[in-house]
C-alpha positions in Angstrom: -10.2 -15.2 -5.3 -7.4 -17.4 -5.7 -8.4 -20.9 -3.6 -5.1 -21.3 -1.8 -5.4 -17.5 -0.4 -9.1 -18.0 0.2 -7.9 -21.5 2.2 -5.3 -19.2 4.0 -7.6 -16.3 5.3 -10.2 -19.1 6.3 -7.4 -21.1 8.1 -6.4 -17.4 10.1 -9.9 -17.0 10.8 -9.9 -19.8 12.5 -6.6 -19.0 14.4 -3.7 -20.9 13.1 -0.8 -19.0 13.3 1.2 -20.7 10.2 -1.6 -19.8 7.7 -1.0 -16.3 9.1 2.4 -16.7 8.7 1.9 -18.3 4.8 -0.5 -15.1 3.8 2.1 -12.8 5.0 4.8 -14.7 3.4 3.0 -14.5 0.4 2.2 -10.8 0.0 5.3 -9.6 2.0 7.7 -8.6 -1.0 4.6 -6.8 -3.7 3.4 -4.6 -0.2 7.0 -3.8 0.7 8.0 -2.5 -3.1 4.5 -0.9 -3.1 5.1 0.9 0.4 9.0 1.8 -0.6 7.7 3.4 -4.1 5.2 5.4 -1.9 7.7 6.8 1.0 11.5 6.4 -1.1 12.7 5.3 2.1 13.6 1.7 2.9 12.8 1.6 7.0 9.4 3.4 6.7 8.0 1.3 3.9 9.5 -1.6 6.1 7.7 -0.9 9.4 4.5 0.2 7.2 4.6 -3.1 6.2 4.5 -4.8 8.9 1.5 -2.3 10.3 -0.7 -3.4 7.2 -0.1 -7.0 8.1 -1.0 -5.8 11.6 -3.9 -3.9 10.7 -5.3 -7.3 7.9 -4.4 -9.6 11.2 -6.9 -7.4 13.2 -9.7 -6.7 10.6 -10.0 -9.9 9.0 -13.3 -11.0 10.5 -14.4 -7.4 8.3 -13.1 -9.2 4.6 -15.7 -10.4 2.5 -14.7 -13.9 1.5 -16.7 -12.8 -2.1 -13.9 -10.3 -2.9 -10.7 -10.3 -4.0 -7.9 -10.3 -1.2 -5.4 -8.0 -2.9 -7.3 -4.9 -3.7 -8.6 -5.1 0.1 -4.5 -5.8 1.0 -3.2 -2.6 -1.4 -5.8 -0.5 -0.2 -5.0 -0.6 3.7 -1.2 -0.5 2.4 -1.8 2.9 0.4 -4.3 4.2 3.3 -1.4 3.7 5.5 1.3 5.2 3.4 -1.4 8.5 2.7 -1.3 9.2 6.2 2.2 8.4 7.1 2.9 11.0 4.4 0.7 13.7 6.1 2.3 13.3 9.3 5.5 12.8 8.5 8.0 15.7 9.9 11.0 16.7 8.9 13.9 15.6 10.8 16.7 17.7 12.1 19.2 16.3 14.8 21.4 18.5 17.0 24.4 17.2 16.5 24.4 17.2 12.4 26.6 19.9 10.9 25.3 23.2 9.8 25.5 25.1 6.7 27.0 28.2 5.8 25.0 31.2 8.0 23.8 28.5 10.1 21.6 27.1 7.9 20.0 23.8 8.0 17.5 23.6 5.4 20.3 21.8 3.2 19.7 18.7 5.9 16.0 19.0 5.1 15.5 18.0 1.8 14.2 14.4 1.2 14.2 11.4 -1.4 10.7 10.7 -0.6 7.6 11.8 -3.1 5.9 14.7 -1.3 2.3 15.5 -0.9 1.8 16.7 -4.0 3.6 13.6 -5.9 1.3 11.6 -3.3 -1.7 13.8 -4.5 -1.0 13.3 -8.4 -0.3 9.5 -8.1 -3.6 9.2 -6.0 -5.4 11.5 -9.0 -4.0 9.4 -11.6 -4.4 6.0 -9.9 -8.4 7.1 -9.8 -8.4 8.5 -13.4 -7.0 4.9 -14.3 -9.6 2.9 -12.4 -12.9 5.3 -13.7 -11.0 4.2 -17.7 -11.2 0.7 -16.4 -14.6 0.7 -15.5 -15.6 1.7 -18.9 -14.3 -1.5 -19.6 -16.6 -4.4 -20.2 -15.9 -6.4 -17.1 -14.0 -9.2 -18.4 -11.5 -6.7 -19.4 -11.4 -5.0 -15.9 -9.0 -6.9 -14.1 -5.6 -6.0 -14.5 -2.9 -8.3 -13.4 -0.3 -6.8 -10.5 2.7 -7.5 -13.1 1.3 -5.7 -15.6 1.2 -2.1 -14.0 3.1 -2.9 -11.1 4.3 1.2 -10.6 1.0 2.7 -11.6 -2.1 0.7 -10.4 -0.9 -2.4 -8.3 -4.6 -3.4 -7.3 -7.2 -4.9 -9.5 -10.7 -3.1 -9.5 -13.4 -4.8 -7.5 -16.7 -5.3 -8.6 -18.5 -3.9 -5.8 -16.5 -1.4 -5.3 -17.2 1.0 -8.6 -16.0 4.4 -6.7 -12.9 3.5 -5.7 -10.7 6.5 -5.0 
């Protein structure tokens, strides 16, 4: 793990608010692009972001100071953005115009990847990892910049079966 993100999560351990602060400064923008390339929509991926830092805040006595940060960062961030996904309704408001015949499914149709694009992206995402881990392991990690669409975590050691 890097040593100035390993400083930070032992400094927010201990309770100081800036190092909390730093480590969310420092993964904001990659979680935010990751969340808005999961939901197409700019306000969801922002509050989503703001819940994984939440949700990291909360369960970081859980980390394991031997493993990498990220993966454990992307994977609460795509966990989050699965099942905002699943619950997320279609919204129709009152006062919006209707179609012809009084139709509103025109008002229903979204930018965001459905459950399906969700579904293949998760598919693929696990294909990718079980190719890495064919790998020999100093070929396993691969950097953030280099996939950054397809596969933005690296693949853990101890964690061979990640979906």
């Amino acid at each position: 793990m890097d040593l100035v993100v390993a400083s930070l999560i032992k400094r927010v351990k201990r309770g100081e608010i800036s190092a909390c602060a730093e480590l969310v400064d420092t993964y904001k923008d990659k979680i935010y692009a990751f969340l808005y390339r999961m939901t197409g929509n700019k306000e969801d991926a922002n509050d989503l972001a703001q819940e994984v830092f939440l949700r990291v805040y909360s369960n970081l006595h859980t980390f394991d100071q031997d493993m990498r940060f990220s993966p454990w960062l992307y994977r609460i961030a795509q966990n989050l953005a699965i099942d905002f996904l699943r619950k997320r309704k279609k919204t129709v408001y009152l006062d919006d115009q209707m179609g012809q015949d009084n139709d509103m499914s025109w008002q229903l149709e979204s930018q965001a990847p459905g459950p399906e694009a969700v579904a293949e992206f998760h598919d693929f995402q696990t294909a990718l990892e079980a190719a890495l881990w064919e790998l020999a392991p100093m070929y396993r990690m691969v950097p953030l910049c280099a996939l950054p669409t397809i596969c933005p975590m690296t693949i853990s050691p101890k964690s061979p079966n990640c979906p």
